[in-house]
MDTraj code that builds the backbone (N, CA, C; nanometers):
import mdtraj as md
import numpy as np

residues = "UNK UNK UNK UNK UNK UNK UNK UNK UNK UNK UNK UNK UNK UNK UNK UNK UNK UNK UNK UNK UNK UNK UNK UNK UNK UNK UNK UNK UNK UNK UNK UNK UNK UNK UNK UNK UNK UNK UNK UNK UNK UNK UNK UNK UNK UNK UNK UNK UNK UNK UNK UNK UNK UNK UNK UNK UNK UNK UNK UNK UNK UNK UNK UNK UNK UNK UNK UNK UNK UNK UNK UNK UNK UNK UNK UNK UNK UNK UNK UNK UNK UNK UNK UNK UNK UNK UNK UNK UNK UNK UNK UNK UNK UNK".split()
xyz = np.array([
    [0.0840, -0.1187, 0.0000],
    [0.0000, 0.0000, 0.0000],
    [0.0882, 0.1246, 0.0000],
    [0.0506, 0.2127, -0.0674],
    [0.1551, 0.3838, -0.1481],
    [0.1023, 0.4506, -0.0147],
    [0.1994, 0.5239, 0.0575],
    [0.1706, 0.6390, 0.1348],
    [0.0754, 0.6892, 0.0574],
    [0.0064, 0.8220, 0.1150],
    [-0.0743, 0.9411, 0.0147],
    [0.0461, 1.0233, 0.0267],
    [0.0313, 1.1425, -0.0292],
    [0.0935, 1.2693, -0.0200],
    [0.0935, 1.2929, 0.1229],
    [-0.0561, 1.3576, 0.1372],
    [-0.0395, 1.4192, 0.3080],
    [-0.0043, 1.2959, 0.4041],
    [-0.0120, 1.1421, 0.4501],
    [0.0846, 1.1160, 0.4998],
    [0.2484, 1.1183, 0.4761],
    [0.2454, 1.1054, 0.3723],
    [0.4234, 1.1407, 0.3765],
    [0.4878, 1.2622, 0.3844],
    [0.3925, 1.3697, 0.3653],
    [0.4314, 1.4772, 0.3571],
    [0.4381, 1.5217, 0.5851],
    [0.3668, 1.4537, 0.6401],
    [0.3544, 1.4114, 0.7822],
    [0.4943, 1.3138, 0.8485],
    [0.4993, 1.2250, 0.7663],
    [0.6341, 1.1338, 0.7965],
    [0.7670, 1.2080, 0.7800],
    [0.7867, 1.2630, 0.7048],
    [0.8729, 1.3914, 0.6652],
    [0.8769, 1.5368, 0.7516],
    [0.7971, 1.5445, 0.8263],
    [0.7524, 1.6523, 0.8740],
    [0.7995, 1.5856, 1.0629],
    [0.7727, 1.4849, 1.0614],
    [0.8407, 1.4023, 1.1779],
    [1.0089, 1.3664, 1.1692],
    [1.0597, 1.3934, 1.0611],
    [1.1700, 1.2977, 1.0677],
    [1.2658, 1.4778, 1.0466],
    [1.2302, 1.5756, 1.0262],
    [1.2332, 1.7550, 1.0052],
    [1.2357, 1.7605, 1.1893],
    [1.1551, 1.7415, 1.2380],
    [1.1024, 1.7532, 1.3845],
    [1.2316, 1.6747, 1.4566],
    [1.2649, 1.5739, 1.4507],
    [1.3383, 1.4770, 1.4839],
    [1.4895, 1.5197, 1.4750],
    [1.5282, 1.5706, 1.4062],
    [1.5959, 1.6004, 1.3229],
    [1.6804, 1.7237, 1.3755],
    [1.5721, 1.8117, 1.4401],
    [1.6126, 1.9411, 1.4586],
    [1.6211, 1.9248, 1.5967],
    [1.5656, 1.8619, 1.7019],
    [1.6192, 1.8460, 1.8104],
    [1.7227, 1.7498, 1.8754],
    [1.7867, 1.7065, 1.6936],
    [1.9098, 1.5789, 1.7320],
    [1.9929, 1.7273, 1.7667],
    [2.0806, 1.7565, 1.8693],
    [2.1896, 1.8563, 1.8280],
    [2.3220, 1.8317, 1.7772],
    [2.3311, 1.6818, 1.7752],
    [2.4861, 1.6166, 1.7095],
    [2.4388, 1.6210, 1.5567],
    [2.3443, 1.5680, 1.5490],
    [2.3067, 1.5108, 1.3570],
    [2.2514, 1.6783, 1.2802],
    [2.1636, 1.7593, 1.3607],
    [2.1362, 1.8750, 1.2690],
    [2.2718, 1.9689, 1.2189],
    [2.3171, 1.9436, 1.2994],
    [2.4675, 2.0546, 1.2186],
    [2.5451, 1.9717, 1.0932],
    [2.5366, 1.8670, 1.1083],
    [2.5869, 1.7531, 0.9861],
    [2.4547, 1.7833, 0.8727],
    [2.3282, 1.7652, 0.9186],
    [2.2136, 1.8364, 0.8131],
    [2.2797, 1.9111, 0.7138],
    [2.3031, 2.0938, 0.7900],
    [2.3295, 2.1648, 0.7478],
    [2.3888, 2.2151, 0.6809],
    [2.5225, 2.1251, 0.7377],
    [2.6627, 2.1203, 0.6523],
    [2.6251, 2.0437, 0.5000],
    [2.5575, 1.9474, 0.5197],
    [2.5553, 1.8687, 0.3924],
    [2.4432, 1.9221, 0.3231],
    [2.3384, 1.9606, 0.3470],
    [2.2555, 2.0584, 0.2500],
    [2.2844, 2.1325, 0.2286],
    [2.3598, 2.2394, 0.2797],
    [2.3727, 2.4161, 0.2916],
    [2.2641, 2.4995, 0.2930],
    [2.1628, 2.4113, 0.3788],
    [2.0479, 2.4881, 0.4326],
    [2.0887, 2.5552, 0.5102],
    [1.9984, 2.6887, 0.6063],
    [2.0336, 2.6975, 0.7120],
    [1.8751, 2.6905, 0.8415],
    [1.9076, 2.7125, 0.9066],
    [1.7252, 2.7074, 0.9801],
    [1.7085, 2.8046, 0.9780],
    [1.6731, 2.9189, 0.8996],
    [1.5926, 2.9941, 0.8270],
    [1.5316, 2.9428, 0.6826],
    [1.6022, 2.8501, 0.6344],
    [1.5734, 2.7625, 0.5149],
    [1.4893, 2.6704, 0.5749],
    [1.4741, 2.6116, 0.6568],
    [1.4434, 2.5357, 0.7295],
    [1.2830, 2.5825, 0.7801],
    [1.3148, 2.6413, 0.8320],
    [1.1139, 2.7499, 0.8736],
    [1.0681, 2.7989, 0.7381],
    [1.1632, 2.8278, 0.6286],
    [1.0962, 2.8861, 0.4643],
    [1.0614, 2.7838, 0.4092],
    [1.1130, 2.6642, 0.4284],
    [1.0723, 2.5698, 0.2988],
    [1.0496, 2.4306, 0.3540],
    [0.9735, 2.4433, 0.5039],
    [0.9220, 2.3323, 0.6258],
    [0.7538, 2.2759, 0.4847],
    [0.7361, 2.3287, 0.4057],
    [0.6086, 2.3027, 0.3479],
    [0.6134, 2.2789, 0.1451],
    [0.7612, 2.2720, 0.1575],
    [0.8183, 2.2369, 0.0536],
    [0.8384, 2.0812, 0.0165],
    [0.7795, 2.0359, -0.0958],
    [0.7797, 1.8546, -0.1089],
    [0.9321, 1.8805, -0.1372],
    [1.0562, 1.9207, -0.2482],
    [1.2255, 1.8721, -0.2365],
    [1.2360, 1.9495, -0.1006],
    [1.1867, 1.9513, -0.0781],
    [1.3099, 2.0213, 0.0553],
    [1.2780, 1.9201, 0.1856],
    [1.1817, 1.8649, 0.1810],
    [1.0969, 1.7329, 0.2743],
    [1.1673, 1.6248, 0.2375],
    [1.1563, 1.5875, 0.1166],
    [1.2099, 1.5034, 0.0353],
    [1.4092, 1.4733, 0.0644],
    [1.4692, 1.6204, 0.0617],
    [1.5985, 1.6329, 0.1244],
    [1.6211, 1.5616, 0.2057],
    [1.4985, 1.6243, 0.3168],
    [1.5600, 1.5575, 0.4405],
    [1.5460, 1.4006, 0.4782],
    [1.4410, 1.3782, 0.4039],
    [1.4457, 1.2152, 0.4017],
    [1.5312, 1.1407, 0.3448],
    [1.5721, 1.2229, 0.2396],
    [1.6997, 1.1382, 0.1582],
    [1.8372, 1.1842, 0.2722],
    [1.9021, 1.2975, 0.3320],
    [1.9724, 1.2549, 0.4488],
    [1.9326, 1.1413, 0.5568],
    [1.8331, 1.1374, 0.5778],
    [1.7521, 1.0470, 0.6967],
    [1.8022, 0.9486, 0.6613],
    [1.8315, 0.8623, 0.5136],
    [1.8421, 0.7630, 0.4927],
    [1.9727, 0.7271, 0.4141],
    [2.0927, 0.8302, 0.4466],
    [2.2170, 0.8340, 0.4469],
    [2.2995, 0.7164, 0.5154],
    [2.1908, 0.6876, 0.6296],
    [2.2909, 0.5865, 0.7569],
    [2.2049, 0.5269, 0.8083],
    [2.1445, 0.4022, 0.8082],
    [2.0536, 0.2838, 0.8678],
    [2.0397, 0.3284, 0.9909],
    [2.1365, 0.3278, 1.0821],
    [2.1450, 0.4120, 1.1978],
    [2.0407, 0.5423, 1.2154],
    [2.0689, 0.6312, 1.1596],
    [1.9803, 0.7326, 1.1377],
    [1.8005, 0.6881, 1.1195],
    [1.8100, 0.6351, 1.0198],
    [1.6647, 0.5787, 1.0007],
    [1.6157, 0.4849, 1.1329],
    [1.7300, 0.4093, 1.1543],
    [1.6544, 0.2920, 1.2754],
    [1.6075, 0.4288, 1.3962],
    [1.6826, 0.5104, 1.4362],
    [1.6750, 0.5686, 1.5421],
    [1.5711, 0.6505, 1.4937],
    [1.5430, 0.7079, 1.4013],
    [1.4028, 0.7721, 1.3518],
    [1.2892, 0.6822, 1.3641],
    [1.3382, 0.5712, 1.3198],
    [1.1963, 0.4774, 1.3206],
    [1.2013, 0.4530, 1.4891],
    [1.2624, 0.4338, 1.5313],
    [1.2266, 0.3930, 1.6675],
    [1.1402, 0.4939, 1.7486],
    [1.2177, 0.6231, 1.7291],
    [1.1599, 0.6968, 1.8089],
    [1.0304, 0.7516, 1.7975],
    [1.0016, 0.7413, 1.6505],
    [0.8319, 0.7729, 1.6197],
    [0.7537, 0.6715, 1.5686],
    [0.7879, 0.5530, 1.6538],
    [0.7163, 0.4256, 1.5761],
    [0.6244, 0.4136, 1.4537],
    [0.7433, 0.3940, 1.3914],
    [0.7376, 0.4315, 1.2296],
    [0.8041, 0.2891, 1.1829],
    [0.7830, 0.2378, 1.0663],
    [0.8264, 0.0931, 1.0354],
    [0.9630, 0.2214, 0.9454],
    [1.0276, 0.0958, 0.9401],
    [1.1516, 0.1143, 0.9073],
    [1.1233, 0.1207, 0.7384],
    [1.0628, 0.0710, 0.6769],
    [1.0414, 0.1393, 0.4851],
    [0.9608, 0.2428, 0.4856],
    [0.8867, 0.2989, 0.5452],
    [0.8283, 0.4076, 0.5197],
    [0.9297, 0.5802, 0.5022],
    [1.0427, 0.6014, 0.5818],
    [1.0902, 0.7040, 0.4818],
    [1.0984, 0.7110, 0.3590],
    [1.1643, 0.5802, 0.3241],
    [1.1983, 0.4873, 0.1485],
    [1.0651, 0.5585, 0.0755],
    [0.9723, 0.5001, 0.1193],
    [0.8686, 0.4859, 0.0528],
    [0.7873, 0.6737, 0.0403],
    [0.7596, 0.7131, 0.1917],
    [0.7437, 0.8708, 0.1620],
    [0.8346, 0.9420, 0.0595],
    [0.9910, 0.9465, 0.0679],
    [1.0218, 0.9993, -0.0056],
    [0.9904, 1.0081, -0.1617],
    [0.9898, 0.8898, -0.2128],
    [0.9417, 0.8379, -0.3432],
    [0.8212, 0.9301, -0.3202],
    [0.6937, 0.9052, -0.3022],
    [0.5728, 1.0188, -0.3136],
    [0.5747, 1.1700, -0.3026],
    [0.6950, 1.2176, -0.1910],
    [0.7104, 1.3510, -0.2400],
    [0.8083, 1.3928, -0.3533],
    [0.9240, 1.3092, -0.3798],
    [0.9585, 1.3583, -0.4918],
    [0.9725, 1.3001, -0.6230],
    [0.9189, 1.1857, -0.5911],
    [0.9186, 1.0899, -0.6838],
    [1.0544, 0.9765, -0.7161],
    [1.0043, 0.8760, -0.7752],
    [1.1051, 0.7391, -0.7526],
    [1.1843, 0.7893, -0.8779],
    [1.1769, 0.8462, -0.9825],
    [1.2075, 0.8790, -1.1033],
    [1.3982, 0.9460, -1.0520],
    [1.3928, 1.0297, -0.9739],
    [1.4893, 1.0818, -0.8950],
    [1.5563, 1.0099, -0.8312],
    [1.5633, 0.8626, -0.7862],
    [1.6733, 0.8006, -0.7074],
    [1.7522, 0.7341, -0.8212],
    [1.8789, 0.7812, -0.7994],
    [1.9995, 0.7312, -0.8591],
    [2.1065, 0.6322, -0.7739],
    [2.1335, 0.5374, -0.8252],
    [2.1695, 0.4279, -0.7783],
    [2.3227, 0.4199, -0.8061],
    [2.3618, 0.5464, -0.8572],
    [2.5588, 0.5065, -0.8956],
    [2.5931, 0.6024, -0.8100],
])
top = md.Topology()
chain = top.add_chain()
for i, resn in enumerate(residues, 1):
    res = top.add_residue(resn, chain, resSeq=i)
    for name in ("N", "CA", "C"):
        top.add_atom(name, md.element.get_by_symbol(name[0]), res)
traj = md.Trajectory(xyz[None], top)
């Protein structure tokens, strides 16, 4: 079963939430997007910029397990949100 939009756009919006009160992992965020959290409050309602952060989220199994754990969330559903907000067409595999 496909996320909808507005749940993934919710799962994303948890893992943004999550994210920002890691204080070890959000500065690694930042560094590797070159967002900043003013980017962050501008484009909190943005599908690539949601989408971003799920694709960091899922940089390091680690990362994801500890996301999934903490918002009892199954462990494919970032995978899978991301694909709906930005589409599967966009994951590159080299």
């Amino acid at each position: 079963m496909q996320l909808s939009a507005d749940a993934s756009e919710t799962l994303a919006l948890k893992a943004l939430a999550w994210l920002v009160t890691n204080d070890e992992l959000l500065p690694v965020f930042l560094g590797a997007t070159g967002a900043s959290e003013a980017d962050i409050r501008a484009r909190v309602s943005d599908p690539e910029f949601l989408g971003s952060v799920l694709d960091f989220l899922m940089m390091d199994d680690a990362w994801v397990i500890a996301f999934c754990d903490a918002s009892e969330t199954k462990y494919d559903l970032p995978m899978q949100a991301r694909a709906v907000l930005v589409g599967a067409a966009d994951t590159h595999w080299t």
